[in-house]
N, C-alpha and C positions, 0 to 999 in steps of 0.2 A: 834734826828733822823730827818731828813729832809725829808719834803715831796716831793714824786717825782711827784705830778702836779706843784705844785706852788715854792716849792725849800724851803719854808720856813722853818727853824728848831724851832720853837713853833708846838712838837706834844704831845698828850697824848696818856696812854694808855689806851683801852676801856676794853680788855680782856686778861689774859692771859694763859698759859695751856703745860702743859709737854707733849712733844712729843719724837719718837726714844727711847722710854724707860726710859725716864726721863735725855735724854744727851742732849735735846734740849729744849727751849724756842719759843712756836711761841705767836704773840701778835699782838694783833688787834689795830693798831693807826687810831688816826684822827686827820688831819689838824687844828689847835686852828684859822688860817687864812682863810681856802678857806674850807673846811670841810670834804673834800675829806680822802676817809677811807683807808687802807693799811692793810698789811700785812709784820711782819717781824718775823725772824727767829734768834734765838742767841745758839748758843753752846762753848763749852769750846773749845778756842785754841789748839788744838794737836801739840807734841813737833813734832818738825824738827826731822826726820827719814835720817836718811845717808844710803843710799844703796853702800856695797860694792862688784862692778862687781868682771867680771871674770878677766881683767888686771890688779886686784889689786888697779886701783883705786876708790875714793868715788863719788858720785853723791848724790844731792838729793832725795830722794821720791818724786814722784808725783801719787797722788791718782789718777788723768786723764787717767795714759798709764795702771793703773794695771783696773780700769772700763772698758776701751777701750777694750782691750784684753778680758777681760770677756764675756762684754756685745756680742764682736763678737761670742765666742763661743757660747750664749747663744739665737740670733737671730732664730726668730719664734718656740722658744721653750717656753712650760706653765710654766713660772716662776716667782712668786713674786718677784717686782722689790726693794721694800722695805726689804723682807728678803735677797734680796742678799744684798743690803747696808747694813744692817744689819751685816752679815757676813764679809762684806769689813772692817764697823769698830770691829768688834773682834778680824779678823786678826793684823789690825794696832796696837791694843794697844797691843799684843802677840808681836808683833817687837818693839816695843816704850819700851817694857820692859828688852831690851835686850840691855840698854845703847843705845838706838837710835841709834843703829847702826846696818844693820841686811845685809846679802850675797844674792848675788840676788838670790841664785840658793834657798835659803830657801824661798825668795817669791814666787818662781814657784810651788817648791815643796808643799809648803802651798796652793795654789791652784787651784791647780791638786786633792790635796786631796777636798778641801772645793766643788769642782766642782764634783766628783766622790759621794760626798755626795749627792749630791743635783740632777744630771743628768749627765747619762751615756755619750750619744751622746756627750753635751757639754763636758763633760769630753774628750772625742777621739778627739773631734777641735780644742779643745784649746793644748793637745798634741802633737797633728799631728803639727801644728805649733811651739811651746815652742821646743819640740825635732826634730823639721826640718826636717821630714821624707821624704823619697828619694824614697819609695817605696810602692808596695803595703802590700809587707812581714812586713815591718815594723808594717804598721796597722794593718796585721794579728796578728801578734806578741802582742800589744795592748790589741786587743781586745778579744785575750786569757786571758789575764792577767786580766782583766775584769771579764771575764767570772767564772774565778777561786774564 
């Protein structure tokens, strides 16, 4: 591992310790050259996820645009940021298990629910946007559904 003051790859490790539930590695390095201490992070490669749209064709997964989406639904609301990764990765390996290959409309719908679990409100933003609402009725309509 190279260190990021001095670049030099002679590091040790000082400490190390299971994090994320034991899906992760973090570990305390030091520079064997300039002495300088660190910090890194190791977890297991996750397979390539193929999402398939609604035109039938494949795309990659990208964990960035389904956080993005979240996180906005989720803005100045009380919510651990680590249970919702958390979440993010249970959803992934629920799709990774499904021949890496999974519809997008089941990422949303996966979503929608993990978010109705966790917060209502988020739950109606991220809606309102995911189904493109045109209306107020639509909301309405929602957040009967909700309610119920």
């Amino acid at each position: 591992m190279q260190c990021p003051k001095c670049k030099d790859k002679q590091t040790r490790v000082i400490d190390s310790r299971d994090t994320a539930n034991g899906k992760e590695i973090r570990r305390r390095r030091a520079c064997e050259k300039c002495e300088n201490r660190f910090t890194t992070f190791e977890k297991y490669a996750t397979p390539k996820i193929m999402v398939e749209k609604k035109g039938g064709f494949l795309e990659q997964y990208h964990r960035e645009k389904v956080e993005r989406g979240i996180w906005r639904a989720l803005e100045k609301r009380n919510i651990n940021p680590d249970m919702i990764r958390a979440k993010i990765d249970e959803l992934e390996e629920k799709w990774a298990k499904k021949n890496n290959q999974v519809l997008s409309d089941q990422i949303g719908k996966d979503i929608m629910q993990m978010l109705l679990d966790q917060d209502e409100v988020a739950y109606i933003r991220f809606v309102s946007v995911y189904k493109d609402f045109k209306n107020i009725q639509e909301f309405e309509s929602e957040i009967k559904k909700v309610l119920t």
